[in-house]
PDB file of N, CA, C, O and CB in Angstrom:
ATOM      1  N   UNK A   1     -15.066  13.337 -40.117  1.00  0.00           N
ATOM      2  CA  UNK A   1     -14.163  13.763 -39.061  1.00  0.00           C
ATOM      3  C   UNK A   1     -12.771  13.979 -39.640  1.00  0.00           C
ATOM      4  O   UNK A   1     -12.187  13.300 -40.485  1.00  0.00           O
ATOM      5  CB  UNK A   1     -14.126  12.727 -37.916  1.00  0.00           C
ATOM      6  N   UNK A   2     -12.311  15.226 -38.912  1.00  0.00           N
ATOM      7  CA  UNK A   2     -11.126  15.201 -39.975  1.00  0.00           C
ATOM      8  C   UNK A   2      -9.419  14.602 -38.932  1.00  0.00           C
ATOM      9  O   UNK A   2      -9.567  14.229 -37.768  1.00  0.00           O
ATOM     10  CB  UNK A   2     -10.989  17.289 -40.753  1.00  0.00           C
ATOM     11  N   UNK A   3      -8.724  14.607 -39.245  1.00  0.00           N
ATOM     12  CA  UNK A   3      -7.240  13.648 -38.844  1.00  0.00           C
ATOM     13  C   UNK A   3      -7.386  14.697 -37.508  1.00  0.00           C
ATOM     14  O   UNK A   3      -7.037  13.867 -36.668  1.00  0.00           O
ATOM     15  CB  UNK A   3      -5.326  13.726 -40.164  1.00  0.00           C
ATOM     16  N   UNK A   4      -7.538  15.399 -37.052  1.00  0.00           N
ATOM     17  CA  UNK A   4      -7.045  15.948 -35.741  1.00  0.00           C
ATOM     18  C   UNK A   4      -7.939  15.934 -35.027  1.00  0.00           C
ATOM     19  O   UNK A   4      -7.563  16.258 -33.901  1.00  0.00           O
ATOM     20  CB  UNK A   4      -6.520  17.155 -35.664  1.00  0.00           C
ATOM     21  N   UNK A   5      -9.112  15.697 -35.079  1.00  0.00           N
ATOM     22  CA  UNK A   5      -9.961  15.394 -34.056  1.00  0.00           C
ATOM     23  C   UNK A   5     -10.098  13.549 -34.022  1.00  0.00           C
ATOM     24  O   UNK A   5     -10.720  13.055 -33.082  1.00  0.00           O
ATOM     25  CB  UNK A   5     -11.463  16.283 -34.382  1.00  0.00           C
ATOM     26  N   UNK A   6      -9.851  13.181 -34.450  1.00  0.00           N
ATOM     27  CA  UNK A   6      -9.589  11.644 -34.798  1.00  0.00           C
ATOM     28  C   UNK A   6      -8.364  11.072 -33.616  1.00  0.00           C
ATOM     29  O   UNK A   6      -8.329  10.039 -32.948  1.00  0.00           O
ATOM     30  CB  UNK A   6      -8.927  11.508 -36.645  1.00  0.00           C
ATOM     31  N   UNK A   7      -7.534  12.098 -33.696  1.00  0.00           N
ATOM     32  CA  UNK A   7      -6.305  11.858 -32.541  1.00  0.00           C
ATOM     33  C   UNK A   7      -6.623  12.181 -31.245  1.00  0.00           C
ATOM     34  O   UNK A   7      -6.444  11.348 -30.357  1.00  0.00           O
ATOM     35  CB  UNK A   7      -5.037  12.690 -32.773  1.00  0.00           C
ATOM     36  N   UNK A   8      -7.167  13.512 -30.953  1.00  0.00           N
ATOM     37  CA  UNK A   8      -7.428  13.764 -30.210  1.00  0.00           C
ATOM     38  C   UNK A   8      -8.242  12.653 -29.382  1.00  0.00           C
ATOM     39  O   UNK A   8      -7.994  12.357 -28.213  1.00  0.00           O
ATOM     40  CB  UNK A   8      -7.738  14.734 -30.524  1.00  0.00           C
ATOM     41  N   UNK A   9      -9.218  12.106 -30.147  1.00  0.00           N
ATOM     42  CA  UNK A   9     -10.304  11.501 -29.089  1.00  0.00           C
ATOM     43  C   UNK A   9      -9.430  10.049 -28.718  1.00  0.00           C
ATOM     44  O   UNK A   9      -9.623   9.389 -27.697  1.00  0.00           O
ATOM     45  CB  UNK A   9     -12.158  11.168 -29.915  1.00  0.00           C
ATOM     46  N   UNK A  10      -8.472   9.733 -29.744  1.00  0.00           N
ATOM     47  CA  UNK A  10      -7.856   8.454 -29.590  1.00  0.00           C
ATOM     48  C   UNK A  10      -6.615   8.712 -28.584  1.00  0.00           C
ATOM     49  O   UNK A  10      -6.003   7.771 -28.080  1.00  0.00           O
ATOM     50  CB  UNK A  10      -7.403   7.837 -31.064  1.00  0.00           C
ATOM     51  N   UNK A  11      -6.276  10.157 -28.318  1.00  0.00           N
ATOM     52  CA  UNK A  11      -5.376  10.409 -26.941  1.00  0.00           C
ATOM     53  C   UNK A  11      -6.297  10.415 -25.807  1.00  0.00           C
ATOM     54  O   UNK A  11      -5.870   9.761 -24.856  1.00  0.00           O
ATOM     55  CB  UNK A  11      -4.528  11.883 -26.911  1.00  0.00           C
ATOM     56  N   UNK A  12      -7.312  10.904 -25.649  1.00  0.00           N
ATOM     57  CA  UNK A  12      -8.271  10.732 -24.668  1.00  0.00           C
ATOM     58  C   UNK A  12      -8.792   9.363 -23.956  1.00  0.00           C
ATOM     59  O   UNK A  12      -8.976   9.017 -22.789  1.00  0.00           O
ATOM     60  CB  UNK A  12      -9.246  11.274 -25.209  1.00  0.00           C
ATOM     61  N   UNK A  13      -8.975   8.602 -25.561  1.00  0.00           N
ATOM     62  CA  UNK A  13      -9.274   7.379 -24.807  1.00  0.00           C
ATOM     63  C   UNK A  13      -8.083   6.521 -24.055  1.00  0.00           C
ATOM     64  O   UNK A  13      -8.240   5.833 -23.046  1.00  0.00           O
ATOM     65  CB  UNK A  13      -9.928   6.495 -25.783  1.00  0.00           C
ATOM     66  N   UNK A  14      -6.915   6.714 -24.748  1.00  0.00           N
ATOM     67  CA  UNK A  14      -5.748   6.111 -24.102  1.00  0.00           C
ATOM     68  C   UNK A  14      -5.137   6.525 -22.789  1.00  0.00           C
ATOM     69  O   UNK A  14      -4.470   5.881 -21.979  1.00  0.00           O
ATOM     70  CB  UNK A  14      -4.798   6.208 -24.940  1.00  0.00           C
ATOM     71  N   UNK A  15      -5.629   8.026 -22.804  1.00  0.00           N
ATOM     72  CA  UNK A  15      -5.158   8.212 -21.030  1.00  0.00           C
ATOM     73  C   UNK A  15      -6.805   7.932 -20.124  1.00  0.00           C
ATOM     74  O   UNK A  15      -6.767   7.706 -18.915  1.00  0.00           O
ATOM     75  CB  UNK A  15      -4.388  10.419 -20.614  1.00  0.00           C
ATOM     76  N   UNK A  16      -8.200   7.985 -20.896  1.00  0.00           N
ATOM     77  CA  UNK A  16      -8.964   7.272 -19.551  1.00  0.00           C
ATOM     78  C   UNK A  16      -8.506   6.093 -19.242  1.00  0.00           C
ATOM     79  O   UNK A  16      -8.550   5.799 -18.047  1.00  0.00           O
ATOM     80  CB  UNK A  16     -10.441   7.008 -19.669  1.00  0.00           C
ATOM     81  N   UNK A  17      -7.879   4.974 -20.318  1.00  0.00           N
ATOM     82  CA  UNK A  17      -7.455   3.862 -19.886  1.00  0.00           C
ATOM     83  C   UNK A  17      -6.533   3.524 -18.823  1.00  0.00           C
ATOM     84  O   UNK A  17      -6.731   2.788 -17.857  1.00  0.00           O
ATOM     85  CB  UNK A  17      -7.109   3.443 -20.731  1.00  0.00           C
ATOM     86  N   UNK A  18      -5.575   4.123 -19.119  1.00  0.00           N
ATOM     87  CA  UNK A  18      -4.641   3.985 -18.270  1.00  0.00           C
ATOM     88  C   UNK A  18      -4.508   4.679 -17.100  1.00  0.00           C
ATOM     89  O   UNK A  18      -3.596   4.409 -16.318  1.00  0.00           O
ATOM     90  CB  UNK A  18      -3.745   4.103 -18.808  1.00  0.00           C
ATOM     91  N   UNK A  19      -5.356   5.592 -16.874  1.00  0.00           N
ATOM     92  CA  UNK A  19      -5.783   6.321 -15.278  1.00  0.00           C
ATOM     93  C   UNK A  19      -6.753   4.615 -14.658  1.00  0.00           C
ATOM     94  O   UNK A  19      -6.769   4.064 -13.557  1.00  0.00           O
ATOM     95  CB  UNK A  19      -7.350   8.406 -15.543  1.00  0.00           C
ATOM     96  N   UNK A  20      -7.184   4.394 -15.501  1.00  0.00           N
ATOM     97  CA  UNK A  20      -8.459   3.106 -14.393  1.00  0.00           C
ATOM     98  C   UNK A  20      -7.111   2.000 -14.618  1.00  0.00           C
ATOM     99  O   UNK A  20      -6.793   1.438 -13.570  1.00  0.00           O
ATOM    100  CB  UNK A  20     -10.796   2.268 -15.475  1.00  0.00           C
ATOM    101  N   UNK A  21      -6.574   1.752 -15.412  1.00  0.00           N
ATOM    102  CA  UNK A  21      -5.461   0.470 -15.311  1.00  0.00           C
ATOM    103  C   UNK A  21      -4.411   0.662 -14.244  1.00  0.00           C
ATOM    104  O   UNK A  21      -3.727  -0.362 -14.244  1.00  0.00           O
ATOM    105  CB  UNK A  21      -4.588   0.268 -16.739  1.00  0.00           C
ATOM    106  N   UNK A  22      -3.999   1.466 -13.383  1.00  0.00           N
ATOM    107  CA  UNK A  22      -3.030   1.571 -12.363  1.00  0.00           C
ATOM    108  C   UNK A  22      -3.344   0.358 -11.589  1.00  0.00           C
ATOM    109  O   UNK A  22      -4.392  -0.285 -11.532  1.00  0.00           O
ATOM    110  CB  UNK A  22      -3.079   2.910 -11.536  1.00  0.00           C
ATOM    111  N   UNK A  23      -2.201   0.184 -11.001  1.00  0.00           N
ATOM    112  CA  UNK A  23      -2.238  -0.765 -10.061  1.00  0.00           C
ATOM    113  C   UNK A  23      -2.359  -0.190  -8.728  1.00  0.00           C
ATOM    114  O   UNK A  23      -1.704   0.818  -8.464  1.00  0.00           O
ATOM    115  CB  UNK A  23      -1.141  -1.577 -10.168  1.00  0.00           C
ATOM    116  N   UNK A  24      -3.229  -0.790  -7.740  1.00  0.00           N
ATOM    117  CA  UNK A  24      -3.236  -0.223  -6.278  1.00  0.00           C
ATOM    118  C   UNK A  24      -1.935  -0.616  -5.587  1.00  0.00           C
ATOM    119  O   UNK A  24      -0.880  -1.103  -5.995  1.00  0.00           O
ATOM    120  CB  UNK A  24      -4.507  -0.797  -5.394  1.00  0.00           C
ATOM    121  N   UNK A  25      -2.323  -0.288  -4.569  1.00  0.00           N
ATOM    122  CA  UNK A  25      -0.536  -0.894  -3.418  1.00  0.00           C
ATOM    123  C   UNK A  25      -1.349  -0.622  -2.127  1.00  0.00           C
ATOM    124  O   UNK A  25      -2.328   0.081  -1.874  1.00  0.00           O
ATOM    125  CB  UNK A  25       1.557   0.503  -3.458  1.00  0.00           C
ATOM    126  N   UNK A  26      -0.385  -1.637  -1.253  1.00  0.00           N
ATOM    127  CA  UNK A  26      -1.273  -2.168  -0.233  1.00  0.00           C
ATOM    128  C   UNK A  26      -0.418  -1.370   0.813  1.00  0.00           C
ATOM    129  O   UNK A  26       0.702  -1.756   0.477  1.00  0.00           O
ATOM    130  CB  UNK A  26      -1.442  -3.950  -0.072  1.00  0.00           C
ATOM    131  N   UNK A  27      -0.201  -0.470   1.911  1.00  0.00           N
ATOM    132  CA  UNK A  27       0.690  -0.405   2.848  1.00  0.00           C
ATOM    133  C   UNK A  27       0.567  -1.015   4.500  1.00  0.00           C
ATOM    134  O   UNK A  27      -0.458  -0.841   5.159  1.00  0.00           O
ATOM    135  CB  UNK A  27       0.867   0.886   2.798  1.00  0.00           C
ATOM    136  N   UNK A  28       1.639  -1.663   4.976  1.00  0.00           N
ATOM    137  CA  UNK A  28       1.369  -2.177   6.092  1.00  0.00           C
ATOM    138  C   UNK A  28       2.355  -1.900   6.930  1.00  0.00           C
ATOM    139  O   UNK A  28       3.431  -1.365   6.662  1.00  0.00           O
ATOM    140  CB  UNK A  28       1.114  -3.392   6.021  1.00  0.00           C
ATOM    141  N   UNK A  29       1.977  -2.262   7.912  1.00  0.00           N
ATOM    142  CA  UNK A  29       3.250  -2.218   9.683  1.00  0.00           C
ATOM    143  C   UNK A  29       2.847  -1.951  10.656  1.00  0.00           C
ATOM    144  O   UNK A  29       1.691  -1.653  10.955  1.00  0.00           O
ATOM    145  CB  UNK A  29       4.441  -1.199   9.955  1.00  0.00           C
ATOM    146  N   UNK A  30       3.729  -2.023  11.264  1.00  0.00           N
ATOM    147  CA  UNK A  30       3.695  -1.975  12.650  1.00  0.00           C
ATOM    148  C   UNK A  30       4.264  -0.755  13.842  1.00  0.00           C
ATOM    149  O   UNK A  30       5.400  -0.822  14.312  1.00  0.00           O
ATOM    150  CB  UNK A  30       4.319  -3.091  12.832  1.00  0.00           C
ATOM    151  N   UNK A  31       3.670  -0.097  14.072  1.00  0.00           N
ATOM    152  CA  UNK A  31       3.689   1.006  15.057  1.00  0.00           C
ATOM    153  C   UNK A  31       4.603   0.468  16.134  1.00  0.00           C
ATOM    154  O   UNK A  31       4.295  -0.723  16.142  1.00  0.00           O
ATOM    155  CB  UNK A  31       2.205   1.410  15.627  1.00  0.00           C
ATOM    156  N   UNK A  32       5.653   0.652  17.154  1.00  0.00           N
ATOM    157  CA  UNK A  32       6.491   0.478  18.130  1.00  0.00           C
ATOM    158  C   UNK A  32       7.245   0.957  18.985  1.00  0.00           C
ATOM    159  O   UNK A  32       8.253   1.499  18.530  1.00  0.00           O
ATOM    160  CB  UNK A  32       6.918   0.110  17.911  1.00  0.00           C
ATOM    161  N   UNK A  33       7.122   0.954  20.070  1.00  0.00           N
ATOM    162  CA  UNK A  33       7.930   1.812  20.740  1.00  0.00           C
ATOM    163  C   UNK A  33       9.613   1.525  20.694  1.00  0.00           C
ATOM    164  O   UNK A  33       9.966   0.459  20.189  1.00  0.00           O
ATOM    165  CB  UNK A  33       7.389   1.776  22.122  1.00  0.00           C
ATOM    166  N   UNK A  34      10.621   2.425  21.195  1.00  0.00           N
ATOM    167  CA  UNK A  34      11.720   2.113  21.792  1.00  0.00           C
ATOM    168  C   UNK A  34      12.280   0.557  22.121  1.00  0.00           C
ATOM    169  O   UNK A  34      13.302  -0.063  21.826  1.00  0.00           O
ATOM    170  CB  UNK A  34      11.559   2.794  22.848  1.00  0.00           C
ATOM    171  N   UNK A  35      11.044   0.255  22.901  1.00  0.00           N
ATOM    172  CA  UNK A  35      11.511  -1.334  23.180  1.00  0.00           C
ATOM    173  C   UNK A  35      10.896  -2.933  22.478  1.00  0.00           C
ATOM    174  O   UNK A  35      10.937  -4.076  22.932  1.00  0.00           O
ATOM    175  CB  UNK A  35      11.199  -1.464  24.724  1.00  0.00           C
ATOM    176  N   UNK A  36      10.392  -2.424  21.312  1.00  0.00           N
ATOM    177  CA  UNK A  36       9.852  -3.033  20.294  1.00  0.00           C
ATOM    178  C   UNK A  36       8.586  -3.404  20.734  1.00  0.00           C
ATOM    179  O   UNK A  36       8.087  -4.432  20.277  1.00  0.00           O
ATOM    180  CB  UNK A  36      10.606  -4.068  19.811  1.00  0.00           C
ATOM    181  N   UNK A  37       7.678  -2.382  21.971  1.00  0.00           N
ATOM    182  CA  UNK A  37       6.485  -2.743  22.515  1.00  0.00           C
ATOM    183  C   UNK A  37       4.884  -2.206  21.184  1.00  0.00           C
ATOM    184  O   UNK A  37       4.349  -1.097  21.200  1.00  0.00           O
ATOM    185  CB  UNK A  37       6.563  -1.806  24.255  1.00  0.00           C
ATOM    186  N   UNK A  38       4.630  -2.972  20.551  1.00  0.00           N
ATOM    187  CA  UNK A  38       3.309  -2.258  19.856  1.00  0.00           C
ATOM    188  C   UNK A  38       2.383  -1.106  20.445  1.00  0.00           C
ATOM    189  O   UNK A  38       1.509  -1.385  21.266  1.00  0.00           O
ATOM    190  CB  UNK A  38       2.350  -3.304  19.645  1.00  0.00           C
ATOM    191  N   UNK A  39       2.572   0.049  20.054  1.00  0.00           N
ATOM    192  CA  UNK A  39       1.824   1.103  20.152  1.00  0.00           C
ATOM    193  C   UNK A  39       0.529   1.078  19.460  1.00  0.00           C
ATOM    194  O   UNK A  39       0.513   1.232  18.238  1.00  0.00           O
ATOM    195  CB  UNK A  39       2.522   2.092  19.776  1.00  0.00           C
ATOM    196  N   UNK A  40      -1.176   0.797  20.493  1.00  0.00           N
ATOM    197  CA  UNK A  40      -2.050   0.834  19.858  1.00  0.00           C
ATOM    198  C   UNK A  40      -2.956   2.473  19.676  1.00  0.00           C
ATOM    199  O   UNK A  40      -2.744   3.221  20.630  1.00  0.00           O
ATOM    200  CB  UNK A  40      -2.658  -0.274  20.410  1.00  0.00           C
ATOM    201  N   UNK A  41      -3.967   3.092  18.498  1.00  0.00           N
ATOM    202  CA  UNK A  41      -4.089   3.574  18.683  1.00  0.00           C
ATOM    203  C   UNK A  41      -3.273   4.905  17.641  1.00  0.00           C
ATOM    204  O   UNK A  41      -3.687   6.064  17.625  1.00  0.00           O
ATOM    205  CB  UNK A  41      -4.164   3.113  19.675  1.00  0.00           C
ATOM    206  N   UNK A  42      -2.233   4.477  16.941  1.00  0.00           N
ATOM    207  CA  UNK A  42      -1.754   6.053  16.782  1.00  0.00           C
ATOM    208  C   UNK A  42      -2.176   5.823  15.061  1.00  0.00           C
ATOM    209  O   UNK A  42      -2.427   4.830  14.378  1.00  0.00           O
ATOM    210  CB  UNK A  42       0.348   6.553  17.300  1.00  0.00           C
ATOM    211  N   UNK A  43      -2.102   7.268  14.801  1.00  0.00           N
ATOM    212  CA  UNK A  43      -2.918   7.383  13.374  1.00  0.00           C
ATOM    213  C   UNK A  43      -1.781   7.761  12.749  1.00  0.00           C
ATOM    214  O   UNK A  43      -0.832   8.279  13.337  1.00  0.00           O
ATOM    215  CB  UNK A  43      -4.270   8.486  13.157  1.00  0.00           C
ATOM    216  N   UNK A  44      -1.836   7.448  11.163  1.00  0.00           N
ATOM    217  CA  UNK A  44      -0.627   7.068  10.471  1.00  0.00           C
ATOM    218  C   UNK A  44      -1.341   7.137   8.946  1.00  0.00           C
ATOM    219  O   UNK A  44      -1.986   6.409   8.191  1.00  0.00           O
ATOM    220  CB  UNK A  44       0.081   5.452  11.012  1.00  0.00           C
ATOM    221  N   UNK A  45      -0.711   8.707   9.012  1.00  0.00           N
ATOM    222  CA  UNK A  45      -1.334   9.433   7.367  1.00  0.00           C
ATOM    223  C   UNK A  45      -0.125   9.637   6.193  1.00  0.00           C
ATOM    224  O   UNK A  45       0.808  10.410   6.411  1.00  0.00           O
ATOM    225  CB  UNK A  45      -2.041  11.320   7.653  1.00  0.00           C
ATOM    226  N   UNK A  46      -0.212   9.000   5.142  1.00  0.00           N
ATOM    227  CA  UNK A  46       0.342   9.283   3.779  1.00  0.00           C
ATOM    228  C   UNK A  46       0.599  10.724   3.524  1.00  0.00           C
ATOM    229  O   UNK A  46      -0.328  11.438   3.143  1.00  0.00           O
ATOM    230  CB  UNK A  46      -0.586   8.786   2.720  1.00  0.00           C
ATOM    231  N   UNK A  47       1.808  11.210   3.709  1.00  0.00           N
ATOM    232  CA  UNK A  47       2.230  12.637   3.470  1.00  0.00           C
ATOM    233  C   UNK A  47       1.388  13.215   2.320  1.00  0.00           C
ATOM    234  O   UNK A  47       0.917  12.692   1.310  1.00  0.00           O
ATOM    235  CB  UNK A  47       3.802  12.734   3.112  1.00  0.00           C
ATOM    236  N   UNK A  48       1.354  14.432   2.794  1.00  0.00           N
ATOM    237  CA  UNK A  48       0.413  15.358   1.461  1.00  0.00           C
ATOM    238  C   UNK A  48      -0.982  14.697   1.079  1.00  0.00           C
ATOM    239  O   UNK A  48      -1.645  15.238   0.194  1.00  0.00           O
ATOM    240  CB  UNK A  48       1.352  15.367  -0.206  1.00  0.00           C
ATOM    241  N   UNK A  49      -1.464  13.537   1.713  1.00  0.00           N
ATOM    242  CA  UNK A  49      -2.551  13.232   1.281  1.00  0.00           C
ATOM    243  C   UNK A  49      -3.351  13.358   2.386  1.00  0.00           C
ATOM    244  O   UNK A  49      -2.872  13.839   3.413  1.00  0.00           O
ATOM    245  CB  UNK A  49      -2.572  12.089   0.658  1.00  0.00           C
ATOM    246  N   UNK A  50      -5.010  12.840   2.319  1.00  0.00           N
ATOM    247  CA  UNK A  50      -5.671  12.790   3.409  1.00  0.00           C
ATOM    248  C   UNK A  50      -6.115  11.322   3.400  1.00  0.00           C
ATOM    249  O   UNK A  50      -7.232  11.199   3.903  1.00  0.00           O
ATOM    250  CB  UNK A  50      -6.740  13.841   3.481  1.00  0.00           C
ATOM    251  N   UNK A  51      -5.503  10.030   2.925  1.00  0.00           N
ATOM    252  CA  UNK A  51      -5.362   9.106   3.401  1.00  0.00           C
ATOM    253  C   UNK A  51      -4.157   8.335   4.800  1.00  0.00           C
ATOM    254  O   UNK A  51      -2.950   8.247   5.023  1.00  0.00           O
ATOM    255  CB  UNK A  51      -5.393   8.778   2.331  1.00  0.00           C
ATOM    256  N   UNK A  52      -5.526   7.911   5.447  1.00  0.00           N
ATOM    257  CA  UNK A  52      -5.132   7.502   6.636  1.00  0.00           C
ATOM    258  C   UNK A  52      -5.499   6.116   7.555  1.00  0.00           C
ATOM    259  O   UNK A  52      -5.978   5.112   7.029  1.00  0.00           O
ATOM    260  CB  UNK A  52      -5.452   8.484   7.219  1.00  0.00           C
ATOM    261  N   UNK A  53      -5.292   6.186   8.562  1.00  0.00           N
ATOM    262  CA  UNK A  53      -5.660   4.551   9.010  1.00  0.00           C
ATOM    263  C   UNK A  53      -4.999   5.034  10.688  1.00  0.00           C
ATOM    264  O   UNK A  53      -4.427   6.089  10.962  1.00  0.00           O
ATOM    265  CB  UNK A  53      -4.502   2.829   7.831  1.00  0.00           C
ATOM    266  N   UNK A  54      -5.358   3.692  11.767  1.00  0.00           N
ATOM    267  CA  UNK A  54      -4.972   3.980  12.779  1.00  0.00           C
ATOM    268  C   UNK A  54      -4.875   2.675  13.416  1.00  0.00           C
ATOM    269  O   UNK A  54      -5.737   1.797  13.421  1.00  0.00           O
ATOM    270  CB  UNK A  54      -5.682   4.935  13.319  1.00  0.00           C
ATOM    271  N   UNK A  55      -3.694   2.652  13.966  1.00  0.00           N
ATOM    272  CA  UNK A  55      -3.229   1.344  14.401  1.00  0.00           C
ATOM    273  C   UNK A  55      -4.423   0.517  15.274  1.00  0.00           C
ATOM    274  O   UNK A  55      -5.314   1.123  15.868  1.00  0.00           O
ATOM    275  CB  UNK A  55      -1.864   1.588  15.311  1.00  0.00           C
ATOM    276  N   UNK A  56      -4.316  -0.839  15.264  1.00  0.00           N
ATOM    277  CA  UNK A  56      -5.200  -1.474  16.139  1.00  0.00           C
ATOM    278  C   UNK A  56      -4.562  -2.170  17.924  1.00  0.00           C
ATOM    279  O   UNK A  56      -4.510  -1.519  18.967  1.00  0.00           O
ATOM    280  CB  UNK A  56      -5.742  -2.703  15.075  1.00  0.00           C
ATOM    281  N   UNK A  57      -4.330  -3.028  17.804  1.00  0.00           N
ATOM    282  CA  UNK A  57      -4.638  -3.253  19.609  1.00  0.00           C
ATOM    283  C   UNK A  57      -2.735  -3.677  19.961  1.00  0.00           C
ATOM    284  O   UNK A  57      -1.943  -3.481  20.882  1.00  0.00           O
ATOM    285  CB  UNK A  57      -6.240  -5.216  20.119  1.00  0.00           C
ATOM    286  N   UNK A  58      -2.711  -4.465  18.338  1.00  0.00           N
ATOM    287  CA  UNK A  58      -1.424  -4.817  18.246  1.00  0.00           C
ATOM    288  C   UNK A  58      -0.580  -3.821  17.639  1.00  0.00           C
ATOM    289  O   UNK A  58       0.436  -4.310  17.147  1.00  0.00           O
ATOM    290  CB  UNK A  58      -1.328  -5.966  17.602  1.00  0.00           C
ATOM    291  N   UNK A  59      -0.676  -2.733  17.539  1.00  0.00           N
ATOM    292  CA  UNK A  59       0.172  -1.726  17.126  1.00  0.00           C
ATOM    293  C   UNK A  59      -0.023  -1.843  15.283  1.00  0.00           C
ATOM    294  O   UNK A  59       0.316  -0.804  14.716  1.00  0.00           O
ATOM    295  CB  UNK A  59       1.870  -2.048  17.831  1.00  0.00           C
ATOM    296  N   UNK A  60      -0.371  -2.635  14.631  1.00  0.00           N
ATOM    297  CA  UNK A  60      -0.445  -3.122  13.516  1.00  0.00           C
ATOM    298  C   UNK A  60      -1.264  -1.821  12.664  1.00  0.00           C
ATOM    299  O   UNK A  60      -2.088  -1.231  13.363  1.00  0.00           O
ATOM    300  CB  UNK A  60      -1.132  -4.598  13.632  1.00  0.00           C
ATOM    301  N   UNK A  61      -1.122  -1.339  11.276  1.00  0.00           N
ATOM    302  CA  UNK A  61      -1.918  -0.425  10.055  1.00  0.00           C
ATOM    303  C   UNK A  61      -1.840  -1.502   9.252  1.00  0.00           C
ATOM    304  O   UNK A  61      -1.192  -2.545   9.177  1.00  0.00           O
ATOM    305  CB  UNK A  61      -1.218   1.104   9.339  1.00  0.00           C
ATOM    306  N   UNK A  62      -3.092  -0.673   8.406  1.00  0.00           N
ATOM    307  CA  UNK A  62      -3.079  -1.448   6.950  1.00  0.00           C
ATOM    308  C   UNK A  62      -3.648  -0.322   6.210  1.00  0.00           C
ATOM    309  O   UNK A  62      -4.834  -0.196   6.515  1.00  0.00           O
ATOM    310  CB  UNK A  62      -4.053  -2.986   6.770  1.00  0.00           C
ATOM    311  N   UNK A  63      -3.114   0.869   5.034  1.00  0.00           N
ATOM    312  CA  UNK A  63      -3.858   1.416   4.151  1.00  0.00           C
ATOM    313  C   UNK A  63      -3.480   0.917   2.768  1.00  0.00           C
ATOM    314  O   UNK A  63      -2.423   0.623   2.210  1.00  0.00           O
ATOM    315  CB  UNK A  63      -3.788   2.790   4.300  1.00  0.00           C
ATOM    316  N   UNK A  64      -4.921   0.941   2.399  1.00  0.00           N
ATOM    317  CA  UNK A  64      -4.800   0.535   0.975  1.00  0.00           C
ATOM    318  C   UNK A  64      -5.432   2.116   0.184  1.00  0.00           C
ATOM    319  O   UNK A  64      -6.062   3.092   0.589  1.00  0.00           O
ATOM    320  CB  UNK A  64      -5.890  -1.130   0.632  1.00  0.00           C
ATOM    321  N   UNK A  65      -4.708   1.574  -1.434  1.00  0.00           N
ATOM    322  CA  UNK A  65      -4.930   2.596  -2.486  1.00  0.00           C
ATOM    323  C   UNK A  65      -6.103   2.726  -3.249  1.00  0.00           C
ATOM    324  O   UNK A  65      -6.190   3.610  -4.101  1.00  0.00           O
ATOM    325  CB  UNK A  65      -4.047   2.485  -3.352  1.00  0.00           C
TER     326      UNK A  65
END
């Protein structure tokens, strides 16, 4: 094998690594009206993505990564 394909595969392996090594992130809150009343029910999507989630009884989300 000669020096440039030698790198190559050793840049490859270093970015599959570090694509699976990210860390997730958790997002949470609370949905509310005006008078700090919990809004159940409303759906609550991550801009530009198609991750989503929809509040529960207590106005409360939780999406994870």
């Amino acid at each position: 094998m000669n020096l440039k394909t030698k790198l190559l595969l050793i840049a490859i392996t270093l970015l599959n690594i570090s694509l699976y090594a990210q860390d997730s992130y958790q997002l949470k809150g609370v949905v509310s009206d005006a008078n700090n009343v919990p809004i159940p029910g409303v759906s609550v999507v991550i801009d530009k993505t198609t991750r989503g989630t929809a509040t529960d009884f207590d106005g409360n989300y939780e999406i994870m990564k």
